[in-house]
C-alpha positions as CSV (number, residue, x, y, z in Angstrom):
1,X,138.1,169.0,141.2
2,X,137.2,170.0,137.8
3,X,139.9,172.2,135.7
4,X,138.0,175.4,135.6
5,X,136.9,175.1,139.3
6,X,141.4,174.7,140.2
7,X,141.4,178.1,138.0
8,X,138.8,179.5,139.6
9,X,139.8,179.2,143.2
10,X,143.7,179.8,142.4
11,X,142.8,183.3,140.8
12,X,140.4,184.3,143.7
13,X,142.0,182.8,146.8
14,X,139.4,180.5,147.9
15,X,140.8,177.4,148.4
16,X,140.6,177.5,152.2
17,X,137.3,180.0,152.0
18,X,133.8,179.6,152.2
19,X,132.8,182.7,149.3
20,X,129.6,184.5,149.5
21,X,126.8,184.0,146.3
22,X,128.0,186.9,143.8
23,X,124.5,186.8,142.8
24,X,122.4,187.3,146.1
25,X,125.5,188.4,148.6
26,X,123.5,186.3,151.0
27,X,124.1,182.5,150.3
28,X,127.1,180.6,150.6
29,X,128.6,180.4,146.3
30,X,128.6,176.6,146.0
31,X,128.5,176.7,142.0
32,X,131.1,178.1,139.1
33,X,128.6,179.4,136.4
34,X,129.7,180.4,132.9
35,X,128.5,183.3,131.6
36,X,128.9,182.0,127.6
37,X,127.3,178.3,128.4
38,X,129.6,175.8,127.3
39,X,126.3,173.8,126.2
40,X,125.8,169.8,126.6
41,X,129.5,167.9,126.1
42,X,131.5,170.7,126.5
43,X,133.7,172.8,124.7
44,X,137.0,171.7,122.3
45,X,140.2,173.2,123.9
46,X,137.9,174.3,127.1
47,X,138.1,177.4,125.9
48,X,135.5,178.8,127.8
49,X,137.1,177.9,131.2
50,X,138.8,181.3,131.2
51,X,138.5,183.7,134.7
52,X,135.9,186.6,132.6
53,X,133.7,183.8,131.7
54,X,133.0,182.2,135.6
55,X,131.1,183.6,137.8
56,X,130.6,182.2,141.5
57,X,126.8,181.4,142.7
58,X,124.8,179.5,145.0
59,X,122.3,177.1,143.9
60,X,119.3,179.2,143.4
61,X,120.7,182.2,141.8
62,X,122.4,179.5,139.5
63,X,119.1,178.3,138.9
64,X,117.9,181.3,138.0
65,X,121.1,182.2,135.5
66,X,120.0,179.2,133.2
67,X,116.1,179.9,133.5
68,X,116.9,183.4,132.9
69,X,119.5,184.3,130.2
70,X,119.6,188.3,130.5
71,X,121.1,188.4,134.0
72,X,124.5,186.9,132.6
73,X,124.8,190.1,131.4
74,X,124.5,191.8,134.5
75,X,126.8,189.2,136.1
76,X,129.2,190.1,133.1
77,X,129.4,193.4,134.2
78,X,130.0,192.9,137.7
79,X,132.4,190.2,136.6
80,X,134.5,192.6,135.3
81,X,134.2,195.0,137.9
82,X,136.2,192.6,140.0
83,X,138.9,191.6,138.3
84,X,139.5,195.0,137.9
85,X,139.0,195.8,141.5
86,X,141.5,192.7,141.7
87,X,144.2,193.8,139.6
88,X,144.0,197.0,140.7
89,X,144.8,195.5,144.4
90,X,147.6,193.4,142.8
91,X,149.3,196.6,141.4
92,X,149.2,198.3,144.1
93,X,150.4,195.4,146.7
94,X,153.3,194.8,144.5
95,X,154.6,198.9,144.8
């Protein structure tokens, strides 16, 4: 399993869940999408493998976040929704 994918599932608790598309709500989120593409070869340091830059998605609205650039900032916003929502929850489990 790729780095950003073990980050990914650590932060959010799926490792033994199947997550719903953030996207659609509909589809099963098969894909880890960055919002800031780390274009062809990658990035030096991975320094975009960071939890506000991945977004979970199923295939098709994955698709469609390459063929369509402007949603990524839609799916920024409700990126950061969550891990608000999620720290939040943390705070207030911890009290």
């Amino acid at each position: 399993m790729k780095d950003y994918k073990k980050l990914f599932s650590r932060y959010w608790g799926y490792e033994d869940q199947t997550p719903i598309c953030w996207g659609c709500n509909q589809a099963v989120g098969v894909d880890i999408h960055h919002l800031i593409p780390k274009g062809m070869g990658g990035v030096k340091n991975n320094r975009l493998n960071r939890i506000d830059n991945l977004f979970l998605l199923c295939r098709q609205c994955h698709n469609y976040a390459h063929k369509n650039k402007a949603i990524n900032e839609e799916y920024k916003k409700i990126l950061l929704e969550r891990i608000e929502l999620r720290e939040k929850n943390l705070i207030w489990a911890n009290t």
